[in-house]
C-alpha positions in Angstrom: 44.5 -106.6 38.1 45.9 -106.8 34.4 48.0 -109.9 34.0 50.6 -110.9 31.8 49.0 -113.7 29.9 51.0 -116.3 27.0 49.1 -118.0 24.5 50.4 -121.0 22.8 48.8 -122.6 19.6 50.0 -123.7 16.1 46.8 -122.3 15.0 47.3 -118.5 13.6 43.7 -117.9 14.3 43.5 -119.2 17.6 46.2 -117.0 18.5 44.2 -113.9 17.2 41.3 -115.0 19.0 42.7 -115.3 22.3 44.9 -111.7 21.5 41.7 -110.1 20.7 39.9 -110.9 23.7 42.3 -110.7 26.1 43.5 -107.7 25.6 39.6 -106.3 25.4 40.3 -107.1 29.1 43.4 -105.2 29.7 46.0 -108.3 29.5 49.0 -107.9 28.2 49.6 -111.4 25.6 52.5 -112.7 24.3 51.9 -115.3 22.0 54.2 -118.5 20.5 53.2 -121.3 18.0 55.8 -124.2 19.6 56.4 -125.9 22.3 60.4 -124.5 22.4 59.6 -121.3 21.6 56.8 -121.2 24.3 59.3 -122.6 27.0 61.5 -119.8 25.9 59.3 -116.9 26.2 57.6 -117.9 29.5 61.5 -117.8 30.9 62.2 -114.8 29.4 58.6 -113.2 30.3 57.4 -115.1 33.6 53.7 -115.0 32.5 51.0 -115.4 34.9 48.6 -117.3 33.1 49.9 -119.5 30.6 46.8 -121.1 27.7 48.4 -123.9 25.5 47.1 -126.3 23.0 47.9 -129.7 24.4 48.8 -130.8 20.0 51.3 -128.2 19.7 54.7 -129.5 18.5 57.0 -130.4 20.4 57.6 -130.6 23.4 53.6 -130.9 23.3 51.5 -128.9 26.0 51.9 -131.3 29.0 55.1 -131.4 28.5 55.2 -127.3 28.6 53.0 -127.7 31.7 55.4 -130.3 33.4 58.3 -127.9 32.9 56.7 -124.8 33.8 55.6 -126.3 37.2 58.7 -127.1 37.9 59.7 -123.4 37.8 56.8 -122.0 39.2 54.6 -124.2 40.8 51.8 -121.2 41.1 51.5 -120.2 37.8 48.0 -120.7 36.1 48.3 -123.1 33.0 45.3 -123.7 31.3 45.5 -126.5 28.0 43.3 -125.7 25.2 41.9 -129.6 24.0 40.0 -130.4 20.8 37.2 -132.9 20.2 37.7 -136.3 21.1 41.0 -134.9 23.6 39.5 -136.0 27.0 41.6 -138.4 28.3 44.7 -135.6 27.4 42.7 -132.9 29.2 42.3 -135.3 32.4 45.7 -136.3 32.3 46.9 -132.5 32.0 44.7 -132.2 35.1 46.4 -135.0 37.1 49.8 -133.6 36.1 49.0 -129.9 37.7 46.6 -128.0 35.2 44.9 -125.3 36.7 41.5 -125.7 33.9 41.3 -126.5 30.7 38.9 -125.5 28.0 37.6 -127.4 24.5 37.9 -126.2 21.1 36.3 -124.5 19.2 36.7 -121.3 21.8 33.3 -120.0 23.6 34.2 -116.2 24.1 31.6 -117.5 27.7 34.0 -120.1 28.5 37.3 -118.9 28.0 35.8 -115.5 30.3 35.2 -117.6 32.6 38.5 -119.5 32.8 40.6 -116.3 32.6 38.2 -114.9 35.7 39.0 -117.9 38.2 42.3 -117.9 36.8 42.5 -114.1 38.1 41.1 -115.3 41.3 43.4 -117.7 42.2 46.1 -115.9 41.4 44.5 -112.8 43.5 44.0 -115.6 46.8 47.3 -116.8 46.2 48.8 -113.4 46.6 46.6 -112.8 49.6 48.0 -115.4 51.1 51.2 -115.1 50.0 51.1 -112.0 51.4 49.8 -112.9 54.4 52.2 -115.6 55.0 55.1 -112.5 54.5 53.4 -110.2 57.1 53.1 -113.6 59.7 56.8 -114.9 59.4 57.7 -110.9 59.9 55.5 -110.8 62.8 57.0 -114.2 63.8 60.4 -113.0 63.6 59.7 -109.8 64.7 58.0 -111.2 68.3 61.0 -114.3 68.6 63.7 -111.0 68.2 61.7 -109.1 71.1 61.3 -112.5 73.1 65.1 -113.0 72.9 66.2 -109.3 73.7 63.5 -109.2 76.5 65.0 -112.5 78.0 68.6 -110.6 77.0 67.0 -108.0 79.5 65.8 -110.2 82.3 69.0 -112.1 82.5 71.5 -109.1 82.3 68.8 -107.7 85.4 68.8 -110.9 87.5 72.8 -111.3 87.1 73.1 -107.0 88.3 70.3 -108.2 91.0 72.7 -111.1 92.0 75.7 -108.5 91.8 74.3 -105.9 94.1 73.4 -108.6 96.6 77.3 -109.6 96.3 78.2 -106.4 96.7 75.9 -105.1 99.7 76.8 -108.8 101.4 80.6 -107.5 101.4 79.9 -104.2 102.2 78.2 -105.1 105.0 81.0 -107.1 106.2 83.8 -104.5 105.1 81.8 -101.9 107.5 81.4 -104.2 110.1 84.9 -104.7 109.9 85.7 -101.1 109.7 83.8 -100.2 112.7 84.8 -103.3 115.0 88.1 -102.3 115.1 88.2 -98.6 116.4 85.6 -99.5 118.4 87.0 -102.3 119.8 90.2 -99.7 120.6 87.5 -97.4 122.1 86.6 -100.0 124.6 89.9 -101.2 125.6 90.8 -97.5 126.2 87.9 -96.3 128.2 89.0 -99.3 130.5 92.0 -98.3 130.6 91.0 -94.4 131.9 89.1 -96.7 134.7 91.5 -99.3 135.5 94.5 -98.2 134.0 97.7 -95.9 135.7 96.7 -92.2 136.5 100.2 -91.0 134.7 99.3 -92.4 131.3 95.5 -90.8 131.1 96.8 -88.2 128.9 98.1 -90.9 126.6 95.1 -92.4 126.3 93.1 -89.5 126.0 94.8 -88.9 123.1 94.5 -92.1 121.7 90.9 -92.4 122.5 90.3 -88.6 120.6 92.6 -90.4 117.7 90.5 -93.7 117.3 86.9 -91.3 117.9 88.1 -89.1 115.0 88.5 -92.3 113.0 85.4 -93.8 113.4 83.8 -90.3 112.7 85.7 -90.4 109.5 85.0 -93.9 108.3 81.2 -93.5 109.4 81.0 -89.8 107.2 82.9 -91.7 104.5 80.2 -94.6 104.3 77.5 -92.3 104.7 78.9 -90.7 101.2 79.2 -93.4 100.0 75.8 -94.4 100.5 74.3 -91.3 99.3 76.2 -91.5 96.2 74.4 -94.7 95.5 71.2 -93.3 95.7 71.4 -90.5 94.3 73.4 -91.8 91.0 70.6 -91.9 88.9 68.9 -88.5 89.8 71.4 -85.8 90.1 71.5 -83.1 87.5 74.8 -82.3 85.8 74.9 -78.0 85.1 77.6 -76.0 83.7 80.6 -75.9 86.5 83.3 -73.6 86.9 86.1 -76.3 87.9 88.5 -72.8 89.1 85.9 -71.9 91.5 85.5 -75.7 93.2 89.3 -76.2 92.9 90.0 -72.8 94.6 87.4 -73.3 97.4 88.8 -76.7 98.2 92.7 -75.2 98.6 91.0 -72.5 101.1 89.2 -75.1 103.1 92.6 -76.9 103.7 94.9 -73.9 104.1 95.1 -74.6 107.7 95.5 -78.0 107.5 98.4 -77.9 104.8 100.4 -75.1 107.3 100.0 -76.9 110.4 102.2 -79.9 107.8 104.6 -77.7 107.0 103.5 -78.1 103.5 104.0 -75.6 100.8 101.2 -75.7 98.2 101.2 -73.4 94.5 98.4 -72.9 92.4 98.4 -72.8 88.8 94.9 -72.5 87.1 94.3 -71.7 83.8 92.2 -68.4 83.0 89.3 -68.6 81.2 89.2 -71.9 81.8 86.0 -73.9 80.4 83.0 -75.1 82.7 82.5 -78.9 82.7 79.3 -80.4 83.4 78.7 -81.1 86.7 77.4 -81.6 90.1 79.5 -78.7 92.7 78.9 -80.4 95.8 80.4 -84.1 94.4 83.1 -83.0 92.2 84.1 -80.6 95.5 84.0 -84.1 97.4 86.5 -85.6 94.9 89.0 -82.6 94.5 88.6 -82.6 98.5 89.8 -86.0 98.5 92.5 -85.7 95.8 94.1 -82.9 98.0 93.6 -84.7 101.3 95.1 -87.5 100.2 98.5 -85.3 99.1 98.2 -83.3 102.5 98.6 -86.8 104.4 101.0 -88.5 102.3 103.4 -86.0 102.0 105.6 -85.2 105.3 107.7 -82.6 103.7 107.7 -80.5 100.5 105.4 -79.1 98.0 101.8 -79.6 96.5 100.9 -78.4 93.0 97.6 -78.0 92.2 97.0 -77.1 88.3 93.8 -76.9 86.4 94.2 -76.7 82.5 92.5 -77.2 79.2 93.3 -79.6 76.1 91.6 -77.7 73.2 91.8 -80.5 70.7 90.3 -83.4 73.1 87.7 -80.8 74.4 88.4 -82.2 78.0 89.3 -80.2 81.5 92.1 -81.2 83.5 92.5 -80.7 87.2 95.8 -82.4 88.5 97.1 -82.3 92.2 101.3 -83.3 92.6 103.2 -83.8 95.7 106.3 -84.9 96.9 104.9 -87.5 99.5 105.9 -91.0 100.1 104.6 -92.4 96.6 102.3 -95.3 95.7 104.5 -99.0 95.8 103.5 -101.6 92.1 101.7 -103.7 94.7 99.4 -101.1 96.2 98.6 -99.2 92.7 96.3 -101.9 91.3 94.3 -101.9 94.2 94.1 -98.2 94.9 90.3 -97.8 94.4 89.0 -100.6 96.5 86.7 -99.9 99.1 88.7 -99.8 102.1 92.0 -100.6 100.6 94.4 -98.7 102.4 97.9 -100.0 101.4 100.2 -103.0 102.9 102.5 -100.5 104.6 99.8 -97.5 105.3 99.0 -99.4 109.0 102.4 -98.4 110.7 102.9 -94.6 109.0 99.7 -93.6 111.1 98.1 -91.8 108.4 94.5 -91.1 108.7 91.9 -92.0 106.3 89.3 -95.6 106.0 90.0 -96.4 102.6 86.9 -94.9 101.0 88.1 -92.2 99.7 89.7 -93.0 96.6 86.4 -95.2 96.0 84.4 -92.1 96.3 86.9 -89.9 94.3 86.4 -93.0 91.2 82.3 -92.9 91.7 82.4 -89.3 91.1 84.6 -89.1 88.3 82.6 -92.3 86.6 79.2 -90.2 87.7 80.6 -87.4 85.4 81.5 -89.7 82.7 85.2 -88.4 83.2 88.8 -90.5 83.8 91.5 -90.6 86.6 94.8 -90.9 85.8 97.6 -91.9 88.3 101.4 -91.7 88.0 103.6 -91.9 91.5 106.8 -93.6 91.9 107.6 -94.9 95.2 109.3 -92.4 97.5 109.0 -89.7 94.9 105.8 -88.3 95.2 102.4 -88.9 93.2 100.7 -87.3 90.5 96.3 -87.3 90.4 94.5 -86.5 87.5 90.9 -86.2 86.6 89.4 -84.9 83.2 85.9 -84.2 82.4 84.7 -83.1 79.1 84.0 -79.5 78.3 80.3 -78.6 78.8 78.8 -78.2 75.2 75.1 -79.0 75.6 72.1 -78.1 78.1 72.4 -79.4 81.6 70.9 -83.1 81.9 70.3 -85.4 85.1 
């Protein structure tokens, strides 16, 4: 490849000589006739290949060679030496010259130094280049290493964390079961052993505690299927009107037989969410449930609505019922959490629900928002953006 090559001599001829010649080879040459004026150019120019007379005036050309390795220890520098100037040519060699060649100048012998001084620079960009593509490879492969180990570390610690969590789910179930069954048992002796007039009693009781342990065993059942199907349920275009209606129908009975009173307000033309039908009908089931059973007396409002600028879709469920106490609300989404007082107001329900209700809404990518004040009823809201892509699972 053409190089930009500087030439330093005193000697006018010389200088034409070397121009000639090495630009007959495509070189670009810059010539200077002192040492101070060839320091200048080559850090002005940064030559390639440097040729300088080691008698030029001051500094002289070792000295030029000293200082230009210092700035660039790669650079070719080649000293020119006249008769008699061996011991300055081995001396230039022992300080860092790349060649040098006698005076007068072969046209053979300077070809020849200008070729291997075009092949060592040529190597040294090989390797040079090499070197680049190694230490990006290098860094490249130590980045990979340390977001792979990232990787296996974040995996091992969820590992360890679903083992944590199925070791106290196991023992919350175990927990949740032992108990109505443990009621079950003491009851059925009782219909054996127990006095004739209070069967009815405990036939009651033992259709109450049955019911319970239906409920928390269809609740972890959920639960579990949730879990496994997280990861491969498809989310499609879902008419939240349609779910939130069919849920109010499924529970007319149930909110009449309270003496509840329940209104209705969704928005028309109200925007489909994405969504799985079956799950978010699980969750609005659960919202409305929860109002049915916490609420002796009064009203229920169920209202689905649309916030235009935040592109989101409400569906919020209010009743008048007992209220969440500051102490219970942080805890409200535990699995199995069920209130400090809920025990002795003999409200059904395991304590899942509300998990499930979060799982969905997370599942959907959506939020929850709770307001209730104690004794003054309890406000649920979900929101889940508007559906404005293709369905994806």
């Amino acid at each position: 490849m053409p190089e930009k090559i500087l030439v330093v001599d005193d000697d006018p001829r010389v200088l034409s000589t070397f121009t000639r010649h090495l630009r007959l080879k495509g070189h670009t040459v810059i010539t200077a006739m002192r040492g101070e004026e060839a320091l200048a150019v080559y850090n002005r120019e940064r030559p390639s290949i440097v040729f300088a007379d080691v008698r030029i005036p001051p500094p002289n050309g070792i000295e030029v060679l000293k200082s230009i390795r210092q700035k660039s220890p790669d650079a070719e520098v080649i000293l020119i030496t006249g008769h008699g100037d061996m011991e300055l040519a081995i001396a230039a060699l022992r300080e860092g010259a790349s060649d040098f060649i006698p005076k007068p100048i072969a046209p053979d012998i300077l070809t020849n130094a200008l070729r291997h001084a075009c092949e060592r620079l040529s190597l040294k960009r090989e390797l040079y280049a090499a070197q680049e593509q190694l230490t990006a490879y290098t860094t490249d492969l130590e980045a990979r290493v340390e977001e792979r180990t990232r990787e296996l570390r974040a995996a091992n610690e969820k590992l360890r964390e679903l083992d944590r969590i199925k070791t106290r789910f196991i023992a919350d179930i175990s927990h949740e079961l032992r108990t109505p069954l443990t009621t079950i048992h003491l009851l059925l002796n009782l219909l054996q052993e127990g006095q004739p007039d209070k069967r009815a009693t405990y036939i009651h009781n033992l259709n109450l505690q049955t019911n319970q342990l239906i409920q928390v065993v269809t609740d972890i059942l959920a639960y579990a299927k949730l879990e496994l199907e997280r990861n491969e349920i498809t989310l499609i275009p879902t008419d939240l009107n349609l779910v939130t209606s069919t849920v109010i129908q499924k529970n007319q009975q149930k909110i009449k037989a309270q003496g509840l009173t329940l209104t209705y307000e969704p928005e028309e033309e109200l925007p489909a969410v994405l969504g799985d039908k079956e799950y978010l009908d699980l969750g609005i089931t659960t919202m409305l449930e929860n109002a049915i059973n916490y609420t002796c007396e009064g009203h229920i409002w169920v209202r689905t609505y649309h916030d235009h600028e935040e592109r989101r879709v409400y569906v919020e469920i209010e009743d008048t019922g007992r209220g969440i106490s500051p102490q219970d609300m942080p805890h409200i989404f535990d699995r199995f959490y069920r209130g400090q007082n809920v025990g002795s107001l003999n409200v059904p329900g395991t304590g899942l629900g509300l998990t499930l209700l979060k799982e969905i809404i997370d599942m959907h990518q959506g939020e929850i928002e709770v307001e209730s004040e104690l004794g003054h009823g309890t406000t649920f809201r979900i929101s889940l953006q508007v559906e404005t892509c293709a369905p994806r699972g």
